[in-house]
Backbone and ligand atoms as CSV (ligand in chain L), in Angstrom:
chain,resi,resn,atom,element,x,y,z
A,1,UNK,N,N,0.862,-1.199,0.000
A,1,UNK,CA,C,0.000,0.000,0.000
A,1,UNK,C,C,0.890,1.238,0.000
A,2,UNK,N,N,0.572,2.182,-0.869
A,2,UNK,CA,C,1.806,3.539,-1.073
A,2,UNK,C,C,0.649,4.652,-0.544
A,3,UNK,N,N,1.210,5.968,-0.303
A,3,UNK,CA,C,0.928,6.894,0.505
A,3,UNK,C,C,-0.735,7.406,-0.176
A,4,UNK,N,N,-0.177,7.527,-1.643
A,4,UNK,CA,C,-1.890,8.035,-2.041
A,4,UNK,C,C,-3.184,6.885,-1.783
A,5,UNK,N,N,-2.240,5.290,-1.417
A,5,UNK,CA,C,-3.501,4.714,-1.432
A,5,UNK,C,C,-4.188,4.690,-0.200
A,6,UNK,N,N,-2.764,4.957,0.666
A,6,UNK,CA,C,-3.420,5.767,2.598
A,6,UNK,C,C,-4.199,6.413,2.360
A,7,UNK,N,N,-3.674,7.889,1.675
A,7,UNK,CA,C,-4.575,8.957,1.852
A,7,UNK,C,C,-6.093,8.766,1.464
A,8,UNK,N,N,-5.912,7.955,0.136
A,8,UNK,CA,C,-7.163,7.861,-0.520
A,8,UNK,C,C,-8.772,7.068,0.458
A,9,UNK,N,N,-8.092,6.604,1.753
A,9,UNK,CA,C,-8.927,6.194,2.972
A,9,UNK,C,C,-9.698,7.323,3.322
A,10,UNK,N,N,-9.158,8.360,3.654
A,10,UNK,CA,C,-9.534,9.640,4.342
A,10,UNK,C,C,-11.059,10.276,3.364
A,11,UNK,N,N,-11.285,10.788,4.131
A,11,UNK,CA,C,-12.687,11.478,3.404
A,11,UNK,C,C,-12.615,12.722,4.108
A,12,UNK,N,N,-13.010,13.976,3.290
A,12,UNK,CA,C,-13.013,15.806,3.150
A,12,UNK,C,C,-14.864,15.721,2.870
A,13,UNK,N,N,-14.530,16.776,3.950
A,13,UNK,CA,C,-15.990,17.852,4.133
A,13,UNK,C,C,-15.357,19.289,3.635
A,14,UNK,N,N,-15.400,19.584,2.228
A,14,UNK,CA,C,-14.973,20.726,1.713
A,14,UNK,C,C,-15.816,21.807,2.036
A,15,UNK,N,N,-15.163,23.356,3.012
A,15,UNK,CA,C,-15.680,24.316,2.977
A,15,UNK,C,C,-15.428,25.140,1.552
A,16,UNK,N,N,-16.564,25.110,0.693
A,16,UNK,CA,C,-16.239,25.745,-0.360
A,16,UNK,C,C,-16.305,27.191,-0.468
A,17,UNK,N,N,-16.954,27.755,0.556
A,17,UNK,CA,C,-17.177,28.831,0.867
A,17,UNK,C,C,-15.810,29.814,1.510
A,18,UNK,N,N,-15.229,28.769,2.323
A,18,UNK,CA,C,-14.124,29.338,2.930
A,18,UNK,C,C,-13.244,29.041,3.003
A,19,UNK,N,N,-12.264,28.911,2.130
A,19,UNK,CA,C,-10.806,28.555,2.202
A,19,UNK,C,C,-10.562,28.814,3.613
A,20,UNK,N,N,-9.477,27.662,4.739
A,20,UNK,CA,C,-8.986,27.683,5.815
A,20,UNK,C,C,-7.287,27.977,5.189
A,21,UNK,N,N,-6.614,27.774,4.186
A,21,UNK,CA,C,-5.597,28.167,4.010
A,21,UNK,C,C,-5.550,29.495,2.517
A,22,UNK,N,N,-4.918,30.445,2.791
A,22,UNK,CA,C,-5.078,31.711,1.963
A,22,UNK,C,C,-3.399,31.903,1.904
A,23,UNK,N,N,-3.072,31.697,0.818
A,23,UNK,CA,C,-1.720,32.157,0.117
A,23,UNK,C,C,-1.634,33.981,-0.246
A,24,UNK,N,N,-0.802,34.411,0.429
A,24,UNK,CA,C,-0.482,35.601,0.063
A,24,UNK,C,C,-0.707,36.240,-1.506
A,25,UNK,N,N,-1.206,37.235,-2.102
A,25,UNK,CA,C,-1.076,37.654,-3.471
A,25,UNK,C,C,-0.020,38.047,-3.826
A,26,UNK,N,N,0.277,38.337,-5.107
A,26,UNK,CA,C,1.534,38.675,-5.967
A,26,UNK,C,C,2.584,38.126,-5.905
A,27,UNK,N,N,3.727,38.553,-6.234
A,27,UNK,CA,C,4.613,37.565,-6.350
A,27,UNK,C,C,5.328,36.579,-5.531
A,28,UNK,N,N,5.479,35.496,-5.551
A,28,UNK,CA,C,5.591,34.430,-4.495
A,28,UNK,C,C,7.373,34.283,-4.838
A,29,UNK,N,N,7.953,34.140,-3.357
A,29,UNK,CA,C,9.460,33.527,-3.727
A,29,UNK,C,C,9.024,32.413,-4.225
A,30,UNK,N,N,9.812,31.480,-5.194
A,30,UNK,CA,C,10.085,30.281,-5.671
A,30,UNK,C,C,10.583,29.146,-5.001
A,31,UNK,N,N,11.603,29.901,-3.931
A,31,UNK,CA,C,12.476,28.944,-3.115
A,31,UNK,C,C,11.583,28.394,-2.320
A,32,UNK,N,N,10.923,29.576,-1.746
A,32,UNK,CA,C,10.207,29.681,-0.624
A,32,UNK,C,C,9.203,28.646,-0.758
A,33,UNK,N,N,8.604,29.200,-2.110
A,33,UNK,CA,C,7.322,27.663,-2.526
A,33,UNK,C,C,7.645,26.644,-2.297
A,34,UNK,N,N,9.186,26.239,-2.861
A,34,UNK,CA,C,9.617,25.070,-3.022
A,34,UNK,C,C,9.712,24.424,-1.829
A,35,UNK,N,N,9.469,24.669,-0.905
A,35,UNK,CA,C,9.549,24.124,0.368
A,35,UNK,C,C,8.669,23.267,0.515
A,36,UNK,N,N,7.133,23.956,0.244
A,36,UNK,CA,C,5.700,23.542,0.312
A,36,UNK,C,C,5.191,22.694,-0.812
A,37,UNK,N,N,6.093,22.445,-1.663
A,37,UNK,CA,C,5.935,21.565,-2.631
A,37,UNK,C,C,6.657,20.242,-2.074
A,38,UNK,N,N,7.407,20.464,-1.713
A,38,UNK,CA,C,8.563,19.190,-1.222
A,38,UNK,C,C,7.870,18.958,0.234
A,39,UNK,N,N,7.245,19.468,0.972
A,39,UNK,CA,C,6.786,19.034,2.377
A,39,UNK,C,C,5.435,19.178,2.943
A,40,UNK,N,N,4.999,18.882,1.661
A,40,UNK,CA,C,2.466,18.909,2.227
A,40,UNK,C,C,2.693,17.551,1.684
A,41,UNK,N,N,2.425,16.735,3.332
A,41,UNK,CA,C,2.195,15.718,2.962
A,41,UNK,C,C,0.935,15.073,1.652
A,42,UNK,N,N,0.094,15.695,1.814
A,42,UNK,CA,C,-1.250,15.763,0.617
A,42,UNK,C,C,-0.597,16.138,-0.456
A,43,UNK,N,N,0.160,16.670,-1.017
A,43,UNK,CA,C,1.068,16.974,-2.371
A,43,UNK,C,C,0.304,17.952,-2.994
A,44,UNK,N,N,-0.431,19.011,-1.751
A,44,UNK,CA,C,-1.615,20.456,-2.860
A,44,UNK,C,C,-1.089,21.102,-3.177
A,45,UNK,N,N,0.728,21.730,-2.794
A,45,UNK,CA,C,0.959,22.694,-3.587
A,45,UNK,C,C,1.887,22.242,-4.676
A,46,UNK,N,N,1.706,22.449,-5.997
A,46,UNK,CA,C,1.954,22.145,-7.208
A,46,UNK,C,C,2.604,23.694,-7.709
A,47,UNK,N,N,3.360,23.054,-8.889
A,47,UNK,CA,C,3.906,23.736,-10.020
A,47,UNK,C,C,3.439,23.133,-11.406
A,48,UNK,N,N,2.809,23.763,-11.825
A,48,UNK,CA,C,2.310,23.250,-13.090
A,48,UNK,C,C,3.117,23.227,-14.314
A,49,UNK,N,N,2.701,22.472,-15.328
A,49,UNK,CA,C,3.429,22.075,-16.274
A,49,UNK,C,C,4.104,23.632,-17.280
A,50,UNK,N,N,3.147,24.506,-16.988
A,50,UNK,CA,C,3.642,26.135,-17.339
A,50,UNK,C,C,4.441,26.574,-16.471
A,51,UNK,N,N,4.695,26.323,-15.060
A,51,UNK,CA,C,5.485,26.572,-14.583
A,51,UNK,C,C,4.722,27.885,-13.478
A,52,UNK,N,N,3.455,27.796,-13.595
A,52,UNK,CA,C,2.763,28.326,-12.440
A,52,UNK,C,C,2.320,27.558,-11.192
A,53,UNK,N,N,2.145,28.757,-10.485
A,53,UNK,CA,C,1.592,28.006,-8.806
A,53,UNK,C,C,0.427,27.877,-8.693
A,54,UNK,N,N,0.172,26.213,-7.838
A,54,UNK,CA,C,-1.182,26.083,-8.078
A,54,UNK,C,C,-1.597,25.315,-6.667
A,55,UNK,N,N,-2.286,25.912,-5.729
A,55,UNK,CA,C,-2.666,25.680,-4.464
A,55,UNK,C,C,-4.507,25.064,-4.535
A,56,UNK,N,N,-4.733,24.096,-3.929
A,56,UNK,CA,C,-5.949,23.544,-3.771
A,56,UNK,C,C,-5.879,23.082,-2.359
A,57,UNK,N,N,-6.757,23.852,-1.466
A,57,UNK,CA,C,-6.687,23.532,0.312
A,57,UNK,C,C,-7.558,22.111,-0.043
A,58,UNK,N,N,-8.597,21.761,-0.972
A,58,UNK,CA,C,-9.729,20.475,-0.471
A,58,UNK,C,C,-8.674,19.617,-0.527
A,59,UNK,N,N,-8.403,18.376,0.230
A,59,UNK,CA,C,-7.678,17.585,0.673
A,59,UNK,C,C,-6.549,17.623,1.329
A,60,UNK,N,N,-6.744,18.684,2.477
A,60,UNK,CA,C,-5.725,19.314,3.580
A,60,UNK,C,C,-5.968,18.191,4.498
A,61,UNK,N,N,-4.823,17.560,4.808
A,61,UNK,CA,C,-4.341,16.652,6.294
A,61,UNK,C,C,-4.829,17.848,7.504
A,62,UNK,N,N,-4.801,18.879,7.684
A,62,UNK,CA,C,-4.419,19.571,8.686
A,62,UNK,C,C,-3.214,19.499,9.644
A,63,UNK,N,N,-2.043,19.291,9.023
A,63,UNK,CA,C,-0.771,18.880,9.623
A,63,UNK,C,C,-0.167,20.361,9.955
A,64,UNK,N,N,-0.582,21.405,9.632
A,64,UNK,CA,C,0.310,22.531,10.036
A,64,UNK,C,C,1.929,22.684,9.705
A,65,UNK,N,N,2.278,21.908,8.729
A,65,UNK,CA,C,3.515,22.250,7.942
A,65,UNK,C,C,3.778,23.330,7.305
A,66,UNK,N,N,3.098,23.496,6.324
A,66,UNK,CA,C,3.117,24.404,5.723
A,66,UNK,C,C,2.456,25.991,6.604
A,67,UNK,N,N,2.290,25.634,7.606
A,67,UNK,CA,C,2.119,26.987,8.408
A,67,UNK,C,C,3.680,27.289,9.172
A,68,UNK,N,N,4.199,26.210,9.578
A,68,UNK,CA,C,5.430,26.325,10.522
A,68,UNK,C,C,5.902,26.922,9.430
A,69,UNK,N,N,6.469,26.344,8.261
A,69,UNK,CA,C,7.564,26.490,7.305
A,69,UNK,C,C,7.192,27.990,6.580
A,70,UNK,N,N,5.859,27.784,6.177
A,70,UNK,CA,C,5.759,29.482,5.518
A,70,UNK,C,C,4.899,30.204,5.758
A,71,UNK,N,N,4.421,30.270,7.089
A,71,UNK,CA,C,3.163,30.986,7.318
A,71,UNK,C,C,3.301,32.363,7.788
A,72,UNK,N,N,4.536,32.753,7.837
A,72,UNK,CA,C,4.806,34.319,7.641
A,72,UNK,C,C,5.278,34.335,6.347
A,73,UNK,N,N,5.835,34.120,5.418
A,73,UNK,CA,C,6.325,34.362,4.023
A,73,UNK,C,C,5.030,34.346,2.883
A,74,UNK,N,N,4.522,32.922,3.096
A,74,UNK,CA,C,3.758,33.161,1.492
A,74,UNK,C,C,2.515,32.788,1.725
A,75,UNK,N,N,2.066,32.609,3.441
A,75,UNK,CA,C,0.050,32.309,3.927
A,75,UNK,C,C,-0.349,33.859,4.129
A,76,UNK,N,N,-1.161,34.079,4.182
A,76,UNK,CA,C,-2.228,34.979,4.310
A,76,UNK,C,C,-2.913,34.800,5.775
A,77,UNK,N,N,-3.379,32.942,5.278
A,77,UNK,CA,C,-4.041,33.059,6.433
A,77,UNK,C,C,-3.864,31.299,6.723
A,78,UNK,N,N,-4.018,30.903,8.105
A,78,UNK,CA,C,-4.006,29.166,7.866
A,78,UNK,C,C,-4.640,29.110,9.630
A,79,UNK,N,N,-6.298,28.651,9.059
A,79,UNK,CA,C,-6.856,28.121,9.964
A,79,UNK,C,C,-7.339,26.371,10.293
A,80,UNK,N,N,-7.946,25.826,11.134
A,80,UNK,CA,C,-9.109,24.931,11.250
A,80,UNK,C,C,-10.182,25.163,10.180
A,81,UNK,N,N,-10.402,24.198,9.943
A,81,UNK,CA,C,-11.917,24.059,8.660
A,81,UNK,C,C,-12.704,24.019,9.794
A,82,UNK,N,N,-13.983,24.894,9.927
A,82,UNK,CA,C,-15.027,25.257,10.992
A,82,UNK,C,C,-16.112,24.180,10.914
A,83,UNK,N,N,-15.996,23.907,12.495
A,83,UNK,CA,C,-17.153,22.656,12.825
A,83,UNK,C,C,-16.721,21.221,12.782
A,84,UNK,N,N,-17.470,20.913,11.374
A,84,UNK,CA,C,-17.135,18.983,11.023
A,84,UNK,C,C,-16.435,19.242,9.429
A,85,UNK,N,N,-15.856,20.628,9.012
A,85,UNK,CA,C,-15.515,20.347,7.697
A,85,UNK,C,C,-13.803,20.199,8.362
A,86,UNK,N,N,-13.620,19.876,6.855
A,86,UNK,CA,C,-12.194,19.372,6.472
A,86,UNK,C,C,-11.981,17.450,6.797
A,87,UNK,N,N,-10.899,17.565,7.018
A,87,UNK,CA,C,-10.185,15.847,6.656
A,87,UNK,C,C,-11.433,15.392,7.957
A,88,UNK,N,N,-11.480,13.736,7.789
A,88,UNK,CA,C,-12.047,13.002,8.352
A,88,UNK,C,C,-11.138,11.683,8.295
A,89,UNK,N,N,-10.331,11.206,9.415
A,89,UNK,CA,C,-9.279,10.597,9.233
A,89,UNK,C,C,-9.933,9.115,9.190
A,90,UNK,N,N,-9.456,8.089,8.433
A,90,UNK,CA,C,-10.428,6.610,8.611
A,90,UNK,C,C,-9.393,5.709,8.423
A,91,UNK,N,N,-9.011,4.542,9.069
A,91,UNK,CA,C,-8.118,3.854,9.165
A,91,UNK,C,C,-8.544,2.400,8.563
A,92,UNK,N,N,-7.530,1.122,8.389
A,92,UNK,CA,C,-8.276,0.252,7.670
A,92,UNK,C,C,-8.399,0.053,6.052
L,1,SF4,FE1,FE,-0.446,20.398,3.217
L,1,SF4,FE2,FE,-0.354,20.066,5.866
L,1,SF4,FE3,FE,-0.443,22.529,4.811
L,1,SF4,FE4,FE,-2.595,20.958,4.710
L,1,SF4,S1,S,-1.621,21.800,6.581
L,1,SF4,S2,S,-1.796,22.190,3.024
L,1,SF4,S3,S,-1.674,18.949,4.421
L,1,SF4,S4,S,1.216,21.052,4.590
C-alpha cells in the first residue's frame, strides 16, 4: 500500500465557501514555494506544467507544515476548517 492509497482512505468535508488556508497575493518567492511543494504531505501545492503556482486547500491533512515552514512568508491566512468540515481521518 503507497501513501496516495493511505490517503485515498480519508474522506473531506470541503468548505467551499471558505478557504482555511489563503496564500499571500503577488509575487511568491520560488524557493520559498519550493519548500511547500517538497513538504504537504497531501502533495496540494503544485507547479504546473507552465510553470505556475497552483494551491488547492480540499484535501488538507491539517498537519500545520506548511504553516510552521511558511506561514509568515507566502500564507495569508491558515486556519481549522469550521465545525465537522475538512479531513475526516479513517483507518483500515
Ligand atoms: Fe499540506 Fe499540511 Fe499545509 Fe494541509 S496543513 S496544506 S496537508 S502542509
Amino acid at each position: 500500500v503507497n501513501v496516495d492509497q493511505k490517503l485515498g482512505v480519508n474522506k473531506f468535508h470541503v468548505d467551499e465557501e471558505n478557504a482555511h488556508i489563503v496564500m499571500k497575493e503577488g509575487n511568491i518567492d520560488r524557493a520559498e514555494y519550493q519548500k511547500l511543494v517538497l513538504a504537504c504531505p497531501a502533495g496540494l501545492y503544485k507547479i504546473n506544467d507552465s510553470g505556475d503556482i497552483q494551491f488547492d486547500y480540499a484535501g488538507c491533512l491539517e498537519c500545520g507544515t506548511c504553516r510552521v515552514l511558511c506561514g509568515k512568508t507566502l500564507l495569508d491566512k491558515w486556519e481549522f476548517p469550521l465545525g465537522t468540515l475538512g479531513v475526516e481521518f479513517r483507518y483500515g
